[in-house]
DRENMARKE-738455 format. One record per residue (C-alpha): x, y, z; residue number from 1. Coordinates in nm, 4 decimals. Example, Ala and Ser with C-alpha at 12.3 -4.5 7.8 and 13.67 -1.06 7.14 Angstrom:
2
SITE        c1        c2        c3  num
SITE    1.2300   -0.4500    0.7800    1
SITE    1.3670   -0.1060    0.7140    2
This chain:
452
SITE        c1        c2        c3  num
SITE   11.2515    9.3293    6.1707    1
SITE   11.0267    9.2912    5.8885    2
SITE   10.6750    9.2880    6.0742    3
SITE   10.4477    8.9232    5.9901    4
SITE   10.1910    9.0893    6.1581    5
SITE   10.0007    9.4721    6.1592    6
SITE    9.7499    9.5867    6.4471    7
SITE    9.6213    9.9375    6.3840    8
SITE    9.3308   10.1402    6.4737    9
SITE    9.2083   10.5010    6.5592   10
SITE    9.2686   10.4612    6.9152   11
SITE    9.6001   10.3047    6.9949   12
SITE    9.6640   10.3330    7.3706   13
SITE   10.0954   10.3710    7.3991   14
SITE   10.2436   10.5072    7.6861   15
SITE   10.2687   10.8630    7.5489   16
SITE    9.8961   10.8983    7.3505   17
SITE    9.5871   10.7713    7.1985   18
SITE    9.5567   10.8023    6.8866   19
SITE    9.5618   10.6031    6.4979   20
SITE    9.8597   10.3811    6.4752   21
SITE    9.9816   10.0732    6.3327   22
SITE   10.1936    9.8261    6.5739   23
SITE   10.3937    9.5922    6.4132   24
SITE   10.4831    9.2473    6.5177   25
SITE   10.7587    9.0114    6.4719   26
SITE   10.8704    8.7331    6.6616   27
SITE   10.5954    8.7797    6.8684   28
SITE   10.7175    9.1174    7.0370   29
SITE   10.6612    9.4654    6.9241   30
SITE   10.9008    9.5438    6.6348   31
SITE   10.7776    9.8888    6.6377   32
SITE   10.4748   10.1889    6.6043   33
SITE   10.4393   10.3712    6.3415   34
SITE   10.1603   10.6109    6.1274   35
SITE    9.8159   10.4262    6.0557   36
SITE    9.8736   10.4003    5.6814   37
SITE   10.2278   10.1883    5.7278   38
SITE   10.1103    9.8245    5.6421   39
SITE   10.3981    9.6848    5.5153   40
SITE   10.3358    9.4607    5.2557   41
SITE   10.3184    9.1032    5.2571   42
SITE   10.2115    9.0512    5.6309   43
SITE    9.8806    9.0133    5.8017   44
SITE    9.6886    9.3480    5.9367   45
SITE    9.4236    9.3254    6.2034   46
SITE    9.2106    9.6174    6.1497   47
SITE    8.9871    9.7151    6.5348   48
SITE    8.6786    9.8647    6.4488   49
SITE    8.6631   10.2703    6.4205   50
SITE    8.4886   10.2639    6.8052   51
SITE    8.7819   10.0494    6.9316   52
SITE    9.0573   10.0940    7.1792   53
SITE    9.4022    9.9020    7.0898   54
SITE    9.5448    9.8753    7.4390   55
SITE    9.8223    9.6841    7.6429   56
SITE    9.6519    9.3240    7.7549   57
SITE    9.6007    9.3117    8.1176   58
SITE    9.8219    9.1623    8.3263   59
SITE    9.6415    9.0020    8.6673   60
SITE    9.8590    8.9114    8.9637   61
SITE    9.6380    8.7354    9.1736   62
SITE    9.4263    8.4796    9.0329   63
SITE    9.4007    8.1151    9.1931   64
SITE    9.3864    7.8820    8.9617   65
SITE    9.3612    7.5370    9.1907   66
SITE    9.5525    7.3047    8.9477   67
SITE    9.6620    7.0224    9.0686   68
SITE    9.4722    6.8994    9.3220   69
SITE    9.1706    7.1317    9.3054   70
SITE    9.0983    7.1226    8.9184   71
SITE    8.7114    7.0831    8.9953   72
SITE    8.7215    7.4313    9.1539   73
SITE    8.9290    7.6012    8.8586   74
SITE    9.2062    7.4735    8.6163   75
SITE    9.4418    7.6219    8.3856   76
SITE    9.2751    7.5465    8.0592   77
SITE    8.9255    7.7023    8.1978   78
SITE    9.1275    7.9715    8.3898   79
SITE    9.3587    8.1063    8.0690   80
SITE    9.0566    8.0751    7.8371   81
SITE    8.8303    8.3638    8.0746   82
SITE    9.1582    8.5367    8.1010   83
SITE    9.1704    8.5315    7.7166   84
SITE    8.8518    8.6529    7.6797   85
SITE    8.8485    8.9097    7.9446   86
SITE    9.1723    9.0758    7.7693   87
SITE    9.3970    8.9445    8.0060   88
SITE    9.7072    8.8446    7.8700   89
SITE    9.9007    8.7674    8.1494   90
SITE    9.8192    8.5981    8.5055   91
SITE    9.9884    8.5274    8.7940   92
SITE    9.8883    8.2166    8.9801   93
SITE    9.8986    8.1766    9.3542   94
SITE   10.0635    7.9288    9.5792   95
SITE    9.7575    7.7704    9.7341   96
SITE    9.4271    7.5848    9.7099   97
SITE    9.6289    7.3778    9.4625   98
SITE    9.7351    7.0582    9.5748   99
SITE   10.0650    7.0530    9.6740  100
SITE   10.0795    7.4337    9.7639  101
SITE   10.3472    7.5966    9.5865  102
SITE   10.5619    7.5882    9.9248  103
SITE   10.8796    7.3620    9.7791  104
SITE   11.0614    7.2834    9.4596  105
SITE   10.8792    6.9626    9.3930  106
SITE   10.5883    7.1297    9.4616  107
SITE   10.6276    7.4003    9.2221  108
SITE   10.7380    7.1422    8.9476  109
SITE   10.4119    6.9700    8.9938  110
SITE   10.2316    7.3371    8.9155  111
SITE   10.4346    7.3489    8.6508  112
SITE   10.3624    6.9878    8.4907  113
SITE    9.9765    7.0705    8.5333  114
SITE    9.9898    7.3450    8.2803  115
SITE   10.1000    7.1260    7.9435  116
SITE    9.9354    7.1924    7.6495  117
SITE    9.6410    7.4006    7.8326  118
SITE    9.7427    7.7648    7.8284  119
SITE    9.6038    8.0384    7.6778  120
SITE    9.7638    8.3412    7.8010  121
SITE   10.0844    8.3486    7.9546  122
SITE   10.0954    8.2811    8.3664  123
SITE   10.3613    8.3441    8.6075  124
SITE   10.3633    8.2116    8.9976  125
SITE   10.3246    8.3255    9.3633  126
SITE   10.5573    8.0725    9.5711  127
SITE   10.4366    8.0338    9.9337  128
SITE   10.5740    8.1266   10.2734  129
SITE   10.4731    7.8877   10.5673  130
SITE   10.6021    7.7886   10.8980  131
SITE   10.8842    7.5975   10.8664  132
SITE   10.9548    7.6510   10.5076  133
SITE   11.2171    7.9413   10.5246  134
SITE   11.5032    7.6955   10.3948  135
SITE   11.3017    7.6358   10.0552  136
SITE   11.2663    8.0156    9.9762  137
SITE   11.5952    8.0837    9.7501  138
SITE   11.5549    7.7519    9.5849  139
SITE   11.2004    7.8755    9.4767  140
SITE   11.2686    8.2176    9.3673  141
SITE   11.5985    8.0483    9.1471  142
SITE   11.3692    7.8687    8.9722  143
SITE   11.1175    8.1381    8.8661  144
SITE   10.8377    8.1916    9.1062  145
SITE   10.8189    8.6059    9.0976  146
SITE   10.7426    8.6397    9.4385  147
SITE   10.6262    8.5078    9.7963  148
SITE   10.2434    8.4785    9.9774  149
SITE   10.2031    8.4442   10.3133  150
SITE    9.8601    8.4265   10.5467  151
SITE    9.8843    8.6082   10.8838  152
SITE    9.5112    8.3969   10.9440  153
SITE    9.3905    8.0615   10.8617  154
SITE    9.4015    8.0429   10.4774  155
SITE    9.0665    7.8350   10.4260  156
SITE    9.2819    7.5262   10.3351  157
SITE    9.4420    7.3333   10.5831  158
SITE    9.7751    7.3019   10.3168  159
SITE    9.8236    7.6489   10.3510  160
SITE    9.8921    7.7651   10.7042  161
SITE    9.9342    8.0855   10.8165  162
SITE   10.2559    8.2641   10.9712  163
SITE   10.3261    8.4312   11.2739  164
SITE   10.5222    8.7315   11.3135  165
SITE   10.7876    8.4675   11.4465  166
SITE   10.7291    8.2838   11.1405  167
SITE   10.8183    8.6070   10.9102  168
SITE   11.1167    8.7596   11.1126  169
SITE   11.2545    8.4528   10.9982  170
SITE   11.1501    8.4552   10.6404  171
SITE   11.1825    8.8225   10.5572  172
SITE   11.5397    8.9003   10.5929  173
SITE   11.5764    8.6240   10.3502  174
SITE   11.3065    8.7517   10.1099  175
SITE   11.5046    9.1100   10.1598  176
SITE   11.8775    8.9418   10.0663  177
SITE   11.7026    8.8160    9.7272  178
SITE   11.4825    9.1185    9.6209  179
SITE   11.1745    8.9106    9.6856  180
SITE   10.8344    9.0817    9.7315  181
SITE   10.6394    8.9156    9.9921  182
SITE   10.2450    8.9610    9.9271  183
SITE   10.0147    8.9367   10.2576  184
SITE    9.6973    8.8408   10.3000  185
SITE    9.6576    9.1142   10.5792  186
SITE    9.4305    9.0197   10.8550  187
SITE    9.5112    8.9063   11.2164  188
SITE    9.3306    8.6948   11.4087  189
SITE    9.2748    8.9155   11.7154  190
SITE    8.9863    9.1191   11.5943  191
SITE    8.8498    8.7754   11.4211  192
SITE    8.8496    8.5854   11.7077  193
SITE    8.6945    8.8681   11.9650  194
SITE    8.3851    8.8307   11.6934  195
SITE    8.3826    8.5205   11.6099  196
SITE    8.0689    8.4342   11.8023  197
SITE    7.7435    8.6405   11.6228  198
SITE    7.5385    8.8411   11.8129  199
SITE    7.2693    8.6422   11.9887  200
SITE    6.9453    8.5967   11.7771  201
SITE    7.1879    8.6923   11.4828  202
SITE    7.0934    8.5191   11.1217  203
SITE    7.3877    8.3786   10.9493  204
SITE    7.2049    8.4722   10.6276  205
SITE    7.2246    8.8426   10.6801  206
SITE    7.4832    9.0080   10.4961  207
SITE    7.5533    9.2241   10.7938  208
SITE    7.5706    8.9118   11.0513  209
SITE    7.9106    8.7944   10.8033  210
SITE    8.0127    9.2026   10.7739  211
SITE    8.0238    9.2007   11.1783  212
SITE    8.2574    8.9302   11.1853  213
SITE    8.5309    9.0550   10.9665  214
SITE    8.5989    9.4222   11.0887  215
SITE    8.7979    9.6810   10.9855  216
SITE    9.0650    9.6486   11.2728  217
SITE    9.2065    9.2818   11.1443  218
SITE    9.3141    9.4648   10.8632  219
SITE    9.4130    9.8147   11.0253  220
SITE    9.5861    9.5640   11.2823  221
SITE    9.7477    9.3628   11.0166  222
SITE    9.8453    9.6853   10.8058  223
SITE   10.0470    9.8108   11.1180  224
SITE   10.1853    9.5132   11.1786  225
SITE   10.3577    9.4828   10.8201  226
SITE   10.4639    9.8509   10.8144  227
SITE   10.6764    9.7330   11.1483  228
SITE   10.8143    9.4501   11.0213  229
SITE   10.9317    9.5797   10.6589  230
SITE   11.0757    9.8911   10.8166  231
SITE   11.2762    9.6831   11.0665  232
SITE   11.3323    9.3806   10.7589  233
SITE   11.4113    9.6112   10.4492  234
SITE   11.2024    9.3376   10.2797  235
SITE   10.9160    9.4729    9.9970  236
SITE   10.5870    9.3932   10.0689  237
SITE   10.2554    9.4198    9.8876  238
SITE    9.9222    9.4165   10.0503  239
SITE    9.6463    9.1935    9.8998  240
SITE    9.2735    9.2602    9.8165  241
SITE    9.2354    9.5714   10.0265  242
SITE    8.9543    9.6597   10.1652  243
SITE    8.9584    9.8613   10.4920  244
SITE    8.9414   10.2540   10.4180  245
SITE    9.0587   10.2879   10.8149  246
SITE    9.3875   10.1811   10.7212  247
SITE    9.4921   10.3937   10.4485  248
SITE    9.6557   10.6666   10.6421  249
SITE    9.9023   10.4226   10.7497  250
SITE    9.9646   10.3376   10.4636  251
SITE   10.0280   10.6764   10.2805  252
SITE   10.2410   10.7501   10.5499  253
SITE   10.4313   10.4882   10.5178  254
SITE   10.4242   10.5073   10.1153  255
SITE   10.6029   10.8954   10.2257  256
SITE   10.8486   10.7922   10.4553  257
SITE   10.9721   10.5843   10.1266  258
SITE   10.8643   10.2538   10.2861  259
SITE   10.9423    9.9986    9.9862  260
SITE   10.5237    9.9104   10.0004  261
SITE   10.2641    9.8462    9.7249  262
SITE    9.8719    9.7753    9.7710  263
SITE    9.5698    9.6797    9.5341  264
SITE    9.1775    9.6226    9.5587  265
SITE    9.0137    9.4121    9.3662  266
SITE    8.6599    9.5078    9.1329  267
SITE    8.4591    9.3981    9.3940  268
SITE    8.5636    9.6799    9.6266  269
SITE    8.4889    9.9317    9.3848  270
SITE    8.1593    9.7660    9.2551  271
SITE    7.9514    9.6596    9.4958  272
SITE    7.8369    9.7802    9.8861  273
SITE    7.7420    9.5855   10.1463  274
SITE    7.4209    9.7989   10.2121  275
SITE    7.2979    9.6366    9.8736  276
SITE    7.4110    9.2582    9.9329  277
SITE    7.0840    9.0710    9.9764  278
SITE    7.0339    8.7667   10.2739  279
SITE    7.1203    8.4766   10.1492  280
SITE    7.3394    8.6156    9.8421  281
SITE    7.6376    8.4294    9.9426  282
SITE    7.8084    8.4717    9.5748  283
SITE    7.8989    8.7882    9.7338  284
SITE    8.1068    8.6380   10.0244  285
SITE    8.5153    8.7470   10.0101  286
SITE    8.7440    8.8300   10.2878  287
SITE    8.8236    9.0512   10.3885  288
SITE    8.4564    9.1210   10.2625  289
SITE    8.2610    9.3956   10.0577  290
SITE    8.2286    9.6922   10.2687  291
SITE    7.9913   10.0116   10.3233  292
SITE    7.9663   10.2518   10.0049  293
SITE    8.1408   10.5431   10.2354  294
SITE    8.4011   10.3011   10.2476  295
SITE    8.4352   10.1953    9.8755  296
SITE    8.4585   10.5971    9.8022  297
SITE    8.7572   10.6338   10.0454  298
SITE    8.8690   10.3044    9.8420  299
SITE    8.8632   10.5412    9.5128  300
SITE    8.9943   10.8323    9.6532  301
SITE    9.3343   10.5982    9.7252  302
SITE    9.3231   10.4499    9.3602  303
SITE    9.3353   10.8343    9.2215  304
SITE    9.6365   10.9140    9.4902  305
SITE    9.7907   10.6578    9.4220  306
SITE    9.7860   10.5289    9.7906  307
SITE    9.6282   10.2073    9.6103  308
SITE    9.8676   10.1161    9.2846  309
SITE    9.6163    9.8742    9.1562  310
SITE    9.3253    9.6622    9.0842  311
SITE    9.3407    9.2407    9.0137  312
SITE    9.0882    9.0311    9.0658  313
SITE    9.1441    8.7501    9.3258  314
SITE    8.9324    8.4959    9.0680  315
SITE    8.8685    8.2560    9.3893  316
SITE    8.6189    8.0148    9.1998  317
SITE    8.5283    7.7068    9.4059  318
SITE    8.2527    7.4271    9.3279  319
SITE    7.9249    7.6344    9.3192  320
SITE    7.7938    7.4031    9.6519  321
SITE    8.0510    7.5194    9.8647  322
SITE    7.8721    7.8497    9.8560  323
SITE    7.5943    7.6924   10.0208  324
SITE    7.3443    7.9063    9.7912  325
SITE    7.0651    7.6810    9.9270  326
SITE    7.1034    7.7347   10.2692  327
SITE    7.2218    8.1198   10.2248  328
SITE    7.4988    8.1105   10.5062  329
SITE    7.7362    8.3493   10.4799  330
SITE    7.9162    8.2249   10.7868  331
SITE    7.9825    7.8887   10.6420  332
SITE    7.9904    7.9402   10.2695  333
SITE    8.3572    7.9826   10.0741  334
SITE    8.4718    8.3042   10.0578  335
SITE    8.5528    8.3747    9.6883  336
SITE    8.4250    8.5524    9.4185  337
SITE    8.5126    8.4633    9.0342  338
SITE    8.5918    8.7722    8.8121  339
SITE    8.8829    8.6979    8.6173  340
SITE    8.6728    8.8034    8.2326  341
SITE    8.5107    9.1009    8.3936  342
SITE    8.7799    9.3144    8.5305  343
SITE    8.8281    9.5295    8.2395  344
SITE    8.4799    9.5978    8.1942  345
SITE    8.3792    9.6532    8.5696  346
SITE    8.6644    9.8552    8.6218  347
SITE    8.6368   10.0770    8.2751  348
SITE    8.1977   10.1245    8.3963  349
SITE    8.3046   10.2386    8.7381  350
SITE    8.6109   10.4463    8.6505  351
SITE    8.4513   10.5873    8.3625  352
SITE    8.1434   10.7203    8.5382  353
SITE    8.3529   10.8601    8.7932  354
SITE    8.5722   11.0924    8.5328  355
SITE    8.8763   10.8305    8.4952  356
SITE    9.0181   10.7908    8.1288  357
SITE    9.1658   10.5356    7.9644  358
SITE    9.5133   10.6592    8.1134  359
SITE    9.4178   10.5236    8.4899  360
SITE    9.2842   10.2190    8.3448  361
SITE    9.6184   10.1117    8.1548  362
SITE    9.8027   10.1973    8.4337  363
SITE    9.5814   10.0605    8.7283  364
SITE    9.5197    9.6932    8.4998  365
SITE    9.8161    9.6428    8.2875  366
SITE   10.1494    9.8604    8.3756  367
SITE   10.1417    9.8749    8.7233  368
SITE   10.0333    9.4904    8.8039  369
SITE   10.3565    9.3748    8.5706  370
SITE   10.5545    9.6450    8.7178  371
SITE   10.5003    9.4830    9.0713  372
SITE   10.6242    9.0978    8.9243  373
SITE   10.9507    9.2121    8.7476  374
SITE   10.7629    9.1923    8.3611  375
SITE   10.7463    9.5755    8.2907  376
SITE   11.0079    9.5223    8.0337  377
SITE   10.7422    9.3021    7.8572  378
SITE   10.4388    9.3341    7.9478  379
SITE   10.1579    9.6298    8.0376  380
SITE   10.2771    9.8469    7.7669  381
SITE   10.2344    9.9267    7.4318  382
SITE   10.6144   10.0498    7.2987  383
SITE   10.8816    9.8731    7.0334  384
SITE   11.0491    9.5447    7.2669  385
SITE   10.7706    9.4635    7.4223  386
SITE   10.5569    9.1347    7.4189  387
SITE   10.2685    9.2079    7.1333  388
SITE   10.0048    9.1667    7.4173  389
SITE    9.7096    9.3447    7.2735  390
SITE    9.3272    9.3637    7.3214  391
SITE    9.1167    9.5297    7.1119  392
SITE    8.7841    9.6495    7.3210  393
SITE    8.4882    9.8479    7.2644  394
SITE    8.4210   10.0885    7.5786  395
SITE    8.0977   10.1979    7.4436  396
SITE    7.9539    9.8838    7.3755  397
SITE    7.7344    9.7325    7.6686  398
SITE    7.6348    9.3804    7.7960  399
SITE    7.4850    9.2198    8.0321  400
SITE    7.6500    8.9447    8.2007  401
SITE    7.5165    8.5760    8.1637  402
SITE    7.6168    8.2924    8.2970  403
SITE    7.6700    8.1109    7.9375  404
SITE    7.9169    8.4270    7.8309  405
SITE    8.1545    8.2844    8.1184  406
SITE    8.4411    8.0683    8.0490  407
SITE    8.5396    7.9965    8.3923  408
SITE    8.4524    7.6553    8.5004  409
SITE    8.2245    7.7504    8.7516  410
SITE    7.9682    8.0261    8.6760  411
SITE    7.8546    8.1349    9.0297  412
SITE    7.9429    8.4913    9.0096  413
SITE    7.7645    8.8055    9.2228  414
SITE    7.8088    9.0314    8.8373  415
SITE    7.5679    8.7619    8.7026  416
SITE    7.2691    9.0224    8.5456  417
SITE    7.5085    9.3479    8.5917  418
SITE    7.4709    9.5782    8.3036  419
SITE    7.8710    9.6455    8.1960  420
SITE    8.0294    9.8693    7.9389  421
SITE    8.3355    9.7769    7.7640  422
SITE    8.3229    9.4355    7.5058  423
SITE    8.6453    9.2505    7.4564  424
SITE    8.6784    9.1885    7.0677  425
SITE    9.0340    9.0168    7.0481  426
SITE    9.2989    8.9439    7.1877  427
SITE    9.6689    8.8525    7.1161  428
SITE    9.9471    8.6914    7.3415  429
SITE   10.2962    8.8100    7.2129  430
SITE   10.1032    8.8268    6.8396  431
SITE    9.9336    8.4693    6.8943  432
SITE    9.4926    8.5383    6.8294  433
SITE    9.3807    8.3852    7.1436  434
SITE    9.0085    8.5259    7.1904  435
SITE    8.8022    8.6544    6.8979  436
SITE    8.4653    8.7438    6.9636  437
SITE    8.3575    8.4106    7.1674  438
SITE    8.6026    8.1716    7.0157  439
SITE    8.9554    8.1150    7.1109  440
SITE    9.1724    8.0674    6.7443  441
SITE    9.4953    7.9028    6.9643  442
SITE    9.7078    7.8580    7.2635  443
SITE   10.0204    8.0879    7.3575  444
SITE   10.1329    7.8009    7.4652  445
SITE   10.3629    7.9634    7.7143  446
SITE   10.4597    7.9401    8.0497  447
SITE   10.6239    8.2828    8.1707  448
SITE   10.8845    8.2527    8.4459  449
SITE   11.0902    8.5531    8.3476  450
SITE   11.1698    8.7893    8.5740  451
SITE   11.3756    9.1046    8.4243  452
């Protein structure tokens, strides 16, 4: 196909090299790579900048955006345009915090209704297992969601309820007959609820006081507890946000005894420790939370080994009073933390420091997340048939993050005054310019439901 469209720079990040190219587009997919100096004439060429990487856009499977019924805490429009200009090309949205939860049919085409005219990247969807809602599963994954969430603990909204193992011995031979991955938020309440109570004389605006009351063991517990269940179930699961380092040699063990299991982290993880969280700092506040540094260096250790396929964000954004900044307690405050522009650059300053090349970072933020949701066909990759989903990013360039750089709706964010390397210059959704250099050209104006 004759190309409408040329990308090219010195560094063009395929799956086989780095090096200069020129990728062509037509139709809005990758019509094919060829030698730097190939501009065919006629169409348009995007030159990146001689520092520049031209790599796959990120694809990030775990963003909530809240829309409908939760705009004021995050909407598509605000949601898409930080993905945009974080190179993210593609999210995934998840069932909950939205109002309806994306638990039924209707439900899901009330998701889908919310998104007209306000995308700017393309976004798939996380349907929702709950009690009772076994019977709505297949009907859901017919019409395009890419895969299932469950809670094994409360979920923070009351919309949202959390299975039991009854609840999922139920749900997951189903999710096994149709090739459904079922993602788990994996902590049980045992551990939860033997802590639940703080210390006496404990101060609810100590990091540590919040730390103590999410331990390691609800996830170790929950971890074991999955293993069980998809051995005995055949069904795929995926582990969300991990964060306990006492649980990973279940799960390489399991990931050897061919165990069809996947796991990420999220930037946070890798970022930040809790011995550095100040009282009061509740922008910080996630669960399962930010651990020790010995910890977070286990945490990298399973990235490299692949115990750990990848890194998303969980973008949990929420009205900025909900995190009770004022009063600084953690106990009570939302657990969230909004990230969705800054993966690529918190990711790329940690990794980068730490030896990793550009290699892990394609594969930990773009192939492997679109791997796990059935789009590796399309998207994560650089390579002729693919969706021309490109950013164009300076590694060596630094910032510092400020709130007014943001384009989330809500700027609370614990990487507020971080020092980051790596500036997103453009960005293009299946050849569309969505992002360039603070302003956002047009929509994709897609909604991706494809599964292939």
């Amino acid at each position: 196909m004759q190309p409408r469209l040329v990308i090219r720079g010195d560094h063009v990040v395929t799956e086989n090299s780095v090096g200069p190219a020129s990728v062509h587009v037509a139709r809005g997919q990758i019509s094919a790579i060829s030698s730097f100096e190939d501009v065919p004439a006629g169409c348009a060429l995007i030159e990146a900048p001689k520092k520049s990487f031209v790599m796959p856009g990120l694809v990030d499977t775990h963003v909530h955006v809240n829309e409908p019924g939760r705009a004021d805490w995050e909407g598509f429009e605000t949601a898409t345009r930080a993905a945009a200009a974080g190179g993210v090309t593609t999210i995934v949205d998840m069932p909950l915090n939205s109002i309806p939860a994306t638990t039924t049919l209707p439900a899901f085409q009330t998701k889908l209704a919310a998104t007209a005219n306000k995308l700017y990247v393309d976004v798939g969807f996380w349907g929702g297992v709950v009690p009772g809602n076994t019977g709505e599963l297949e009907t859901l994954w017919e019409a395009g969601v890419v895969g299932f969430k469950c809670f094994l603990i409360h979920s923070g909204v009351d919309e949202f309820p959390n299975v039991t193992e009854a609840d999922l011995r139920q749900a997951m031979p189903v999710l096994a007959r149709l090739g459904a991955t079922l993602i788990v938020h994996a902590e049980v309440p045992g551990p939860l609820d033997a802590c639940c109570q703080p210390d006496a004389g404990a101060n609810s605006s100590f990091y540590q006081t919040f730390l103590n009351s999410r331990p390691r063991a609800a996830e170790d517990q929950a971890v074991e507890l999955m293993i069980k269940l998809t051995r005995e179930t055949g069904c795929r699961i995926h582990i969300v946000h991990h964060s306990s380092a006492d649980a990973l040699p279940a799960l390489r063990q399991a990931k050897s005894a061919g165990l069809s299991l996947t796991v990420e982290t999220c930037p946070h993880y890798l970022h930040f420790c809790a011995e550095d969280i100040p009282g009061g700092a509740t922008q910080f506040k996630c669960c399962p939370p930010i651990r020790e540094r010995d910890n977070q260096a286990h945490l990298w250790e399973a990235l490299r080994d692949g115990t750990i396929d990848f890194v998303v964000s969980d973008h949990s954004p929420c009205p900025p009073e909900m995190k009770l900044p004022a009063e600084g307690d953690f106990l009570n405050a939302w657990g969230g933390i909004s990230s969705l522009q800054l993966r690529l650059p918190i990711m790329w300053t940690e990794a980068s420091r730490r030896g990793y090349g550009i290699d892990e970072i394609v594969r930990w933020l773009c192939a492997a997340p679109s791997r796990q949701v059935g789009l590796s066909q399309l998207k994560g990759a650089i390579r002729p048939g693919a969706d021309a989903d490109i950013v164009i990013w300076n590694p060596n360039a630094q910032f510092r993050v400020e709130p007014a750089q943001l384009y989330h709706r809500h700027k609370l964010t614990p990487y507020n005054g971080e020092i980051l390397s790596g500036v997103i210059e453009k960005t293009f959704v299946r050849g569309h310019m969505v992002y360039d250099g603070g302003a956002f050209p047009e929509r994709s104006g897609s909604i991706l439901l494809r599964r292939k």
